[in-house]
C-alpha positions as CSV (number, residue, x, y, z in Angstrom):
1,X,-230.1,-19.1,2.2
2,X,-231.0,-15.8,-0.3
3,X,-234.4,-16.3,-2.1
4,X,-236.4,-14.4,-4.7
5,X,-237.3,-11.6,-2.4
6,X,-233.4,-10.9,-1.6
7,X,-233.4,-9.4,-5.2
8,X,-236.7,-7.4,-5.2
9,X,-236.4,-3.6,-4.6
10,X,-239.1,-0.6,-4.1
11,X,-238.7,1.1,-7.7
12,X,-242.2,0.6,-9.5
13,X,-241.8,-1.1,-12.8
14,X,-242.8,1.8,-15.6
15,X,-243.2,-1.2,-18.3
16,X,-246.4,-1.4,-20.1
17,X,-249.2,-3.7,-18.6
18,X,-248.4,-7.3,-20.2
19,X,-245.1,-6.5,-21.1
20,X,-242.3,-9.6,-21.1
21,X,-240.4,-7.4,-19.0
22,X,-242.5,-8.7,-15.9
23,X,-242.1,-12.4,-16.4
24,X,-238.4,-12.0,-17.4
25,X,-237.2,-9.9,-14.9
26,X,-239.0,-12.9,-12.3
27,X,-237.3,-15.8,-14.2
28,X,-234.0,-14.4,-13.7
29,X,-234.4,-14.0,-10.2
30,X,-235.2,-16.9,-10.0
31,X,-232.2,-18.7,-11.8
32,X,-230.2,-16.6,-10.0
33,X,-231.5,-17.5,-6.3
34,X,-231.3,-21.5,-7.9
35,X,-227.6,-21.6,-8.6
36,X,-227.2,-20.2,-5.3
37,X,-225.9,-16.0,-6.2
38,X,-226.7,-13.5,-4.0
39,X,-226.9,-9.5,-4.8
40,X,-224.2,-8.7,-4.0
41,X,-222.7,-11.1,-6.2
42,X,-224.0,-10.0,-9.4
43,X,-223.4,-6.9,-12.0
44,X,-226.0,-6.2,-14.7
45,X,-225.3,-4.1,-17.8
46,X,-227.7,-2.6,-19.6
47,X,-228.4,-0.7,-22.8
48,X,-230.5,1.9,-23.6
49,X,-234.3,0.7,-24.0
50,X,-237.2,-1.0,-22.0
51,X,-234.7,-4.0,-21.5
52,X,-232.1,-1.5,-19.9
53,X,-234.5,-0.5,-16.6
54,X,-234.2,-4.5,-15.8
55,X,-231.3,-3.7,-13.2
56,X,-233.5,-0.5,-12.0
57,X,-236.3,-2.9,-10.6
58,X,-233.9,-5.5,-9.0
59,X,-231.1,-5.4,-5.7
60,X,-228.2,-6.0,-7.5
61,X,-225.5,-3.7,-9.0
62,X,-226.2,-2.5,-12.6
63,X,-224.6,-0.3,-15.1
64,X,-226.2,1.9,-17.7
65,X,-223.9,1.8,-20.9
66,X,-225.0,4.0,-24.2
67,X,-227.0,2.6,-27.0
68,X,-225.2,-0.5,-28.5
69,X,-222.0,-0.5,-25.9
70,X,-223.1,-2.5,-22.7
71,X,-221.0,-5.3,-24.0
72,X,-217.6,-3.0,-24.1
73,X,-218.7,-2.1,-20.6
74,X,-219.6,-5.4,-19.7
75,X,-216.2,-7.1,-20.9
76,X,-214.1,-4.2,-18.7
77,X,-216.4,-4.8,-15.6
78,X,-216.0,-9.1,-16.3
79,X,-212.0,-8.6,-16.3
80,X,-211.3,-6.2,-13.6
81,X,-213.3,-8.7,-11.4
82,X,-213.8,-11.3,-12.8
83,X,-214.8,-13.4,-9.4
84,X,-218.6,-11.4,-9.9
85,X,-221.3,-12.6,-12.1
86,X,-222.1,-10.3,-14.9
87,X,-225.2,-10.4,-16.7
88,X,-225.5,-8.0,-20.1
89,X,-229.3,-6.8,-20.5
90,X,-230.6,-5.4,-23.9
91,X,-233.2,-5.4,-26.7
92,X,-232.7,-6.5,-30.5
93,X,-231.9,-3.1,-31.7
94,X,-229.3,-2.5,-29.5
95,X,-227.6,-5.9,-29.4
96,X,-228.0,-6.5,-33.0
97,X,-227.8,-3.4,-34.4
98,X,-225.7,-0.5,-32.8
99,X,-224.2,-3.2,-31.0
100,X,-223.5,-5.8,-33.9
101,X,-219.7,-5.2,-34.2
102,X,-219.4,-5.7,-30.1
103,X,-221.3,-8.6,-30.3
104,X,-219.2,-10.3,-33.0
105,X,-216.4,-9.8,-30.6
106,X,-218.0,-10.8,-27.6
107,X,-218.8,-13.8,-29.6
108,X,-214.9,-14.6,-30.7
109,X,-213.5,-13.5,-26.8
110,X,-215.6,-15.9,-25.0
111,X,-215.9,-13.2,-22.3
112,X,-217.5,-14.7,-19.3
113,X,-220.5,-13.7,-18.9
114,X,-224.5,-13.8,-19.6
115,X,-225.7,-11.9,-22.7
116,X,-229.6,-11.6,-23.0
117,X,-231.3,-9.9,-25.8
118,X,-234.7,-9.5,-25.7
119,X,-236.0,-9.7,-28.9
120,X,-239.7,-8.1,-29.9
121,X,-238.6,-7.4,-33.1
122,X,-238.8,-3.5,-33.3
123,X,-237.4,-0.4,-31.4
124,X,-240.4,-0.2,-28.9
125,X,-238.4,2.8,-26.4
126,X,-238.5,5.1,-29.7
127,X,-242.4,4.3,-31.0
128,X,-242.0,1.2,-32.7
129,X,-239.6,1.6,-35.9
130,X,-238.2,-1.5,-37.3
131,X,-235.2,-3.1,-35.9
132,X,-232.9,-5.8,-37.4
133,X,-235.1,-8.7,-36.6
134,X,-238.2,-7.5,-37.9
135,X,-239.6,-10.1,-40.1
136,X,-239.8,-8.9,-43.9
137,X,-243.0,-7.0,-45.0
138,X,-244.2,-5.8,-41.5
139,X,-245.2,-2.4,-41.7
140,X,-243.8,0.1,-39.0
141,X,-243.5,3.9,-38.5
142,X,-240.1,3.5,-40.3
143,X,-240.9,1.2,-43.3
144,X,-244.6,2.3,-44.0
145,X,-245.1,-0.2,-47.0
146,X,-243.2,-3.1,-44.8
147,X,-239.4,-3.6,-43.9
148,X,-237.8,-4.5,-47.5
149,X,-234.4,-6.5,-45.9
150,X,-234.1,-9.1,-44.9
151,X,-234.1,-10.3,-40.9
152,X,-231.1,-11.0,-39.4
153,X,-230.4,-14.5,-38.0
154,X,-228.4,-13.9,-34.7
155,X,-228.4,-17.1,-33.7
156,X,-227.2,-18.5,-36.5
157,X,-224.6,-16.1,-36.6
158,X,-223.2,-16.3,-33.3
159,X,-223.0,-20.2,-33.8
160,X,-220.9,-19.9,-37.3
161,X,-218.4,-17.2,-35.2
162,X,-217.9,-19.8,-32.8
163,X,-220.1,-19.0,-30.0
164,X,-219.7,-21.6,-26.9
165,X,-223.8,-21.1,-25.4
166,X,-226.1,-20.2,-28.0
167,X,-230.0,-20.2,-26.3
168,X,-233.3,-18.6,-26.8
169,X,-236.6,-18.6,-24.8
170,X,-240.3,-17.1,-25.0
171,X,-241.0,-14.6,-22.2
172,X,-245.0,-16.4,-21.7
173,X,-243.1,-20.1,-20.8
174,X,-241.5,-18.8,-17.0
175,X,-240.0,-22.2,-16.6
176,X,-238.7,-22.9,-19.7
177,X,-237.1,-19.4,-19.3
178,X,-235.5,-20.0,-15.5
179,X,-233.8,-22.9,-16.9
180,X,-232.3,-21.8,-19.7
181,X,-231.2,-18.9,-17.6
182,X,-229.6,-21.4,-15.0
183,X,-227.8,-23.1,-17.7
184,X,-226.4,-19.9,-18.9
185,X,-225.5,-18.5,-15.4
186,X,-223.3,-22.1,-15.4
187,X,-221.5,-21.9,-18.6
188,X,-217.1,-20.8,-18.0
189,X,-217.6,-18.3,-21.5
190,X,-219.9,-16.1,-23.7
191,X,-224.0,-17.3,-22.7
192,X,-226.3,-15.7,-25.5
193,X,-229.9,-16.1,-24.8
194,X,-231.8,-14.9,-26.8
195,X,-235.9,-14.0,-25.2
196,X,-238.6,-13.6,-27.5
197,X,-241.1,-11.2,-26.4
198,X,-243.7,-9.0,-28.2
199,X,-244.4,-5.3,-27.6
200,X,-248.1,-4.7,-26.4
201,X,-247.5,-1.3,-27.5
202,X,-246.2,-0.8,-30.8
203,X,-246.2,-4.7,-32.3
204,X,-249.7,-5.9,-31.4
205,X,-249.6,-7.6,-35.1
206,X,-247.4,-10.3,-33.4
207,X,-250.0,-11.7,-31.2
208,X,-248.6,-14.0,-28.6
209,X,-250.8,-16.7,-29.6
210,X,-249.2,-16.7,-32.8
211,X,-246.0,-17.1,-31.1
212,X,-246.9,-19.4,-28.8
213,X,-248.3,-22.2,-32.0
214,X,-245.4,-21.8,-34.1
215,X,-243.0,-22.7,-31.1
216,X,-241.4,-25.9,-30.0
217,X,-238.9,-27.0,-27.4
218,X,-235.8,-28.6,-29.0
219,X,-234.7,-31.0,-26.8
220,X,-238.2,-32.3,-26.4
221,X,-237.4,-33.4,-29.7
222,X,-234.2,-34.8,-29.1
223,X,-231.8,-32.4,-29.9
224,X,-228.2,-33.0,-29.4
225,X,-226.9,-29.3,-28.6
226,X,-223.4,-30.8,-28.4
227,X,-224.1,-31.3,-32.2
228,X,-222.3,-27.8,-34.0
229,X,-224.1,-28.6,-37.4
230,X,-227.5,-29.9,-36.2
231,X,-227.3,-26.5,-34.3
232,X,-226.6,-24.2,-37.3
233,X,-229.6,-26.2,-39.3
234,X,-232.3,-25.4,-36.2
235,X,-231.1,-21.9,-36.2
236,X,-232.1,-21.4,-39.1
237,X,-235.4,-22.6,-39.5
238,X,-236.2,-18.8,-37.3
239,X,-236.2,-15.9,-38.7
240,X,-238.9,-17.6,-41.3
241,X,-242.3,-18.4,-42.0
242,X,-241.9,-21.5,-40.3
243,X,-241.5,-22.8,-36.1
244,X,-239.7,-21.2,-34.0
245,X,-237.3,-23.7,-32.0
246,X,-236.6,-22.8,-28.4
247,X,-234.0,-24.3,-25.8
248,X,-230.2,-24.7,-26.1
249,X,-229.2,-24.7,-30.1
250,X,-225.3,-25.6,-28.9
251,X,-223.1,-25.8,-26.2
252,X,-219.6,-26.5,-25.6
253,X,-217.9,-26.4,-22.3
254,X,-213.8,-26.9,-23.6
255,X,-213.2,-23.4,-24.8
256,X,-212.0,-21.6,-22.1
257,X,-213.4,-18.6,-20.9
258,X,-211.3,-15.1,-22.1
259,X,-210.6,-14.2,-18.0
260,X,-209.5,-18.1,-17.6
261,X,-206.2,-17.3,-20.8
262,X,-205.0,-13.9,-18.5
263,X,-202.0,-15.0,-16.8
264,X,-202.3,-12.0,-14.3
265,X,-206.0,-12.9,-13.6
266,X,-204.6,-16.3,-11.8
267,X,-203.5,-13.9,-8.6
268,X,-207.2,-13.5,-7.9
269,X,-209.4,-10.6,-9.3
270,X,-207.4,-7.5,-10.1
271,X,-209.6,-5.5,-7.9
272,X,-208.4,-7.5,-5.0
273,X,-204.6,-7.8,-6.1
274,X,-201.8,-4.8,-4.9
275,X,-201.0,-1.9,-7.0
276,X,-198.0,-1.9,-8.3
277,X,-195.8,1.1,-9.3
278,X,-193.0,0.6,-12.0
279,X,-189.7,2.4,-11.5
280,X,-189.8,5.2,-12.8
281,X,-186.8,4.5,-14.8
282,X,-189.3,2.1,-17.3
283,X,-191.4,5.0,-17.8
284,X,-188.8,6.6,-19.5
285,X,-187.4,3.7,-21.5
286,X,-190.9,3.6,-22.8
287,X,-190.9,6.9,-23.7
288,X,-187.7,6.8,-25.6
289,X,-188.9,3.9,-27.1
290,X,-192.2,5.8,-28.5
291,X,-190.8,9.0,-29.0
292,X,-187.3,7.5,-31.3
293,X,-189.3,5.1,-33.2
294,X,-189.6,7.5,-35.9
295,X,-187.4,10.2,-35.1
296,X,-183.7,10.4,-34.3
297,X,-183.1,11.8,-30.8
298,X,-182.1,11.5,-27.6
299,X,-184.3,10.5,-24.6
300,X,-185.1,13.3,-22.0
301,X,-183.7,12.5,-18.3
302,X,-185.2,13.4,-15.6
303,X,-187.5,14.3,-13.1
């Protein structure tokens, strides 16, 4: 029977004293020892950022990808095995910004995986510029008389593009996080959680007490996250000056997963299947066929 410590490592943490990092990082391990994975079962990608040195501090496989691409990485990882649980790791500037067209697409693939974003609302890795979340009028490094756009409203976003798992947690609640991680790690398509957090470093402004009295638990309110509209109306009472709703905004379990519409992904994991080598004959059909698409002339034969 694996348990927490089957995921814990020797690497020291290098996160700031009091950073959400801590309490995330033991939340997941958690969810992940309660629906029963063990390391060797599970493949973390991360981006570029605090977030990203998650998979450093735990026993499981991990991949770095650059700033903005660990879901590209992610969805190649998910398909050539898609028998391993993969679990994508990065902060609001990464996800959301350098990573905002892959996570539209992530979003309409329902790849099979776990996306968390954890979300303090600036770049913290790169001294605390604004990021795409950042509520209007904070002032940062980067917008010295406050951020003039508007926040972005991920959530809301990934629910109108038809996202199949939409979530988000507060790094200070550990068990409201470990289930909404477990609930995530069982869901067939694309799991976006999305953990609020604030930087001790470079965002004290956002105090966590602040956090913690503006925020409320959905389905202690009776939320029916089966319910696409009532989900796109709580979305959107955050980013605002208003509460901020945790729990599972909407869920759907009859879209199938991307891996589960790949007819070759029905022999078993392509890692695991045969290599197969065409004759060599079709290599050159294909050829012809590129090479005389355009042009008049006669296909090569050949060794």
């Amino acid at each position: 029977m694996v348990d927490k410590n089957a995921y814990e490592n020797e690497v020291r943490p290098t996160w700031c004293p009091g950073c959400g990092n801590f309490g995330l990082r033991s939340a997941l391990q958690r969810a992940l020892v309660q629906v029963g994975l063990v390391p060797e079962d599970v493949i973390m990608v991360t981006g570029i950022g605090q977030s990203g040195k998650t998979n450093d501090y735990m026993r499981i496989c991990g991949f770095h990808g650059l700033h903005g691409r660990p879901l590209p990485a992610a969805t190649g990882i998910k398909l050539a095995n898609h028998a391993k649980k993969v679990i994508v790791g990065h902060g609001d500037g990464d996800g959301y910004g350098e990573g905002g067209n892959h996570f539209i697409h992530a979003i309409r693939r329902n790849i099979g995986f776990v996306d968390i974003v954890h979300n303090n609302e600036v770049y913290a890795l790169t001294r605390g510029q604004f990021s795409p979340t950042t509520e209007r009028g904070t002032e940062t490094p980067t917008s010295p008389r406050g951020v003039r756009e508007q926040p972005l409203n991920a959530l809301a976003l990934a629910i109108s593009q038809g996202a199949t798992f939409v979530a988000r947690t507060y790094t200070l609640n550990l068990p409201h996080m470990i289930s909404t991680f477990v609930e995530a790690l069982n869901h067939r398509g694309y799991a976006l959680v999305e953990v609020m957090q604030v930087c001790v470093t470079f965002f004290r402004e956002m105090g966590q007490e602040e956090y913690r009295n503006r925020m409320y638990v959905l389905q202690d309110e009776g939320h029916d996250s089966s319910d696409w509209g009532a989900a796109m109306n709580k979305a959107r009472e955050y980013p605002g000056d208003g509460r901020i709703p945790l729990g599972i905004f909407y869920r759907t379990e009859e879209v199938p997963a991307y891996e589960e519409r790949i007819a070759t992904l029905q022999k078993g994991p392509l890692v695991s299947q045969p290599l197969r080598i065409r004759p060599k004959e079709d290599y050159w059909d294909l050829i012809y066929e590129l090479m005389t698409e355009n042009v008049d002339m006669e296909a090569p034969r050949g060794d």
